[in-house]
N, C-alpha and C positions, 0 to 999 in steps of 0.2 A: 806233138808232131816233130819229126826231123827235117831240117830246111838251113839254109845259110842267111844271118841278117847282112845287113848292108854294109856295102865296104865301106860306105860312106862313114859310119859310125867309127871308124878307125881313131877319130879325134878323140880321146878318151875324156876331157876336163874343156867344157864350154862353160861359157859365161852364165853363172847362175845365181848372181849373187842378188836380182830383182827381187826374185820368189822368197830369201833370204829377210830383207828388207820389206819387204809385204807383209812378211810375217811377224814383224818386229812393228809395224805400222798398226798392226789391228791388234796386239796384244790385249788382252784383257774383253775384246766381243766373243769370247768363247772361251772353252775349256782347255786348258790347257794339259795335255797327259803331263803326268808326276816324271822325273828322270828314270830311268831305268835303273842304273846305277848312283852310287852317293859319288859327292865330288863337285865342284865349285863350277856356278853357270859358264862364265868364259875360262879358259885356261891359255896361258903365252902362246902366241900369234908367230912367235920367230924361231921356232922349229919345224920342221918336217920329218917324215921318216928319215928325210936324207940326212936329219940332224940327229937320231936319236942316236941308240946302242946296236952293236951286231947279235942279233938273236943268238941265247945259247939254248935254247927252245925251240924246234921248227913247230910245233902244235900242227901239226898234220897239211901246213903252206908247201906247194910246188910251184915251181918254174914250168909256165907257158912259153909257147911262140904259135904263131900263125904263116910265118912267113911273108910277113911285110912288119911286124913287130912283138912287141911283149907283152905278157900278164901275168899274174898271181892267181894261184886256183888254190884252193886247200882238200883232201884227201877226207873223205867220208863216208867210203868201205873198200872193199878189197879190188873192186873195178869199176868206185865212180869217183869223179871231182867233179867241185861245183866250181864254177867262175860267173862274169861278166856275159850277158849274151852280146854285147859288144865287143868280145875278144872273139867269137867262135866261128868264123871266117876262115877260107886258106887253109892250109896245109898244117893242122892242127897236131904238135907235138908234145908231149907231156916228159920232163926233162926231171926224172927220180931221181932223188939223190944218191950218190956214190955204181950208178946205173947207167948202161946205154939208153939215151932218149927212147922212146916208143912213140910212135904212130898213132891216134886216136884211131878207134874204128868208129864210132857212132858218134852223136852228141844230140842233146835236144835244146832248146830254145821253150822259153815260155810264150805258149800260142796266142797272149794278147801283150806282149812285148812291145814298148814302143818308147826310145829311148828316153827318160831315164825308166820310165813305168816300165815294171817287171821286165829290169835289165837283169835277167836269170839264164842261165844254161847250165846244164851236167855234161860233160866228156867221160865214154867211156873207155876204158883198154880190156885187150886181155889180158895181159900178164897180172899178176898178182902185185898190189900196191903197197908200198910199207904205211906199217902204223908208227903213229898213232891215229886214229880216223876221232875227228871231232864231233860232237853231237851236234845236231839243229838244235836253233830257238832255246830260251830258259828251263822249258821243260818245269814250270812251276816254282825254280830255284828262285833264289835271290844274289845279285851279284854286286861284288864293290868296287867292282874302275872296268874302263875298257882298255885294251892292248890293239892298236894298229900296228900292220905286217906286212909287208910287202920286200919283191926283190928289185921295185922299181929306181928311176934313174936318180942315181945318188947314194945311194944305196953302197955301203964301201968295198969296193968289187968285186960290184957286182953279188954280195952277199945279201944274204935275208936280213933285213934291219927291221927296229920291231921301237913305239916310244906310248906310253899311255896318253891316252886321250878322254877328253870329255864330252857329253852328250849337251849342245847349245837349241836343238831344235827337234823339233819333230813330224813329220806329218803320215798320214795313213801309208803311205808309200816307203816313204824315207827317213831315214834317223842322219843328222847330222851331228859332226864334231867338230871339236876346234882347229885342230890342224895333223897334221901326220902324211896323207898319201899323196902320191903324186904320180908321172907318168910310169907305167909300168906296174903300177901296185893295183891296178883295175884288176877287179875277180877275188879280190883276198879279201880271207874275213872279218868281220870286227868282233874282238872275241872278248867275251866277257868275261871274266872270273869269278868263279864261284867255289862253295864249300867245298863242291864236289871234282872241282877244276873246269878246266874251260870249255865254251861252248860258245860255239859259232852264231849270232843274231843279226846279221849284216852281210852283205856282198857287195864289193864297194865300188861305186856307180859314174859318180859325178862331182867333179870341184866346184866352188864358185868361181874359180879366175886360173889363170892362165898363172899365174904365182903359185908355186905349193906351197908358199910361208903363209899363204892367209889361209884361213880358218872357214869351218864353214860345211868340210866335204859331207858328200849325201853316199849314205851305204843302203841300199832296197832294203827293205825292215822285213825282219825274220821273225817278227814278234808279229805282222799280220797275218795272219790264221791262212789267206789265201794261197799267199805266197811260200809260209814253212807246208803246208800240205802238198802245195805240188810238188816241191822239191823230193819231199821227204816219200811222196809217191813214184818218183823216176830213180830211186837210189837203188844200184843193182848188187 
């Protein structure tokens, strides 16, 4: 369905760090999924995006706005991005590189959305979108690190900064890492790399704290069959 979420949702990074610690509390009464990627359980807490490198890679990441603030969306065909359905509010403009901004004309939101659960939307255009257009999900691969991307604040101006990350958590909904995003980097992917190069398994959702140096953030998991199907069915 096409619809606008709440402005209210504008706060990108609430306080999540309970569900964090709950999860860290019952460890061992259940199964735990294996990492997605190889790579060490915590990894350093005192960086953020805003601390990594300037991307010399966009992997198919654009610059959102709304018109009351920012997002990260990444490019995944010739007239769709996927982002945050908590960015897709307002006066939605897709800001292409080396291009004049364009105008969204459509967008969808995931019909059982509620923030952080299936924090998903696709924005459409018409003009034709540069590639590279990333793949959904593993698609069966196997990958060895994750890469967070984002243009969000800190980010050295305002450029695309990009720092690898590790996978600390998981649950049906969301894949959590150690540190990397923060205000503005809502909607960007969390990208895996693989044999085959990179592929998109994450849209990144929710912090646990109002800090971007702690560790912790929740990207909606691309790797639940629910959620890579819908997307992967509104792609135009």
């Amino acid at each position: 369905m096409t619809g606008q979420s709440d402005p209210g949702l504008l706060l990108i990074f609430l306080t999540y760090a309970s569900l964090v610690v709950a999860a860290a509390l019952f460890d061992g009464c259940g199964d735990v999924p294996p990492p997605l990627c190889s790579g060490p359980a915590v990894a350093a807490e005192t960086q953020a995006i805003v601390g990594g490198e300037p991307s010399s890679d966009r992997r198919s990441a654009i610059y959102l706005t709304n018109g009351r603030g920012a997002c990260t969306g990444f490019i995944v065909s010739e007239h769709t991005i996927v982002t945050a359905a908590h960015c897709s509010f307002g006066t939605l403009v897709a800001h292409v590189p080396g291009e004049e901004p364009c105008t969204v004309t459509d967008f969808e939101i995931h019909p059982d959305y509620s923030f952080p659960k299936r924090d998903l939307a696709v924005w459409y255009v018409e003009k034709t979108l540069p590639g590279p257009y990333i793949p959904l999900g593993l698609g069966g691969l196997e990958c060895s690190s994750y890469i967070a991307q984002g243009f969000g604040i800190g980010s050295p101006s305002g450029q695309l900064a990009e720092r690898e990350v590790f996978e600390v958590d998981r649950t049906e909904n969301l894949i959590y890492v150690s540190a990397g995003p923060c205000f503005g980097d809502s909607g960007s992917a969390l990208i895996a790399q693989t044999a085959e190069g990179p592929r998109a398994i994450g849209v990144m959702s929710i912090g646990v704290s109002y800090d971007c140096n702690v560790g912790g953030n929740g990207y909606v998991s691309l790797v639940n069959e629910e959620n890579l199907a819908w997307l992967i069915s509104r792609v135009k």
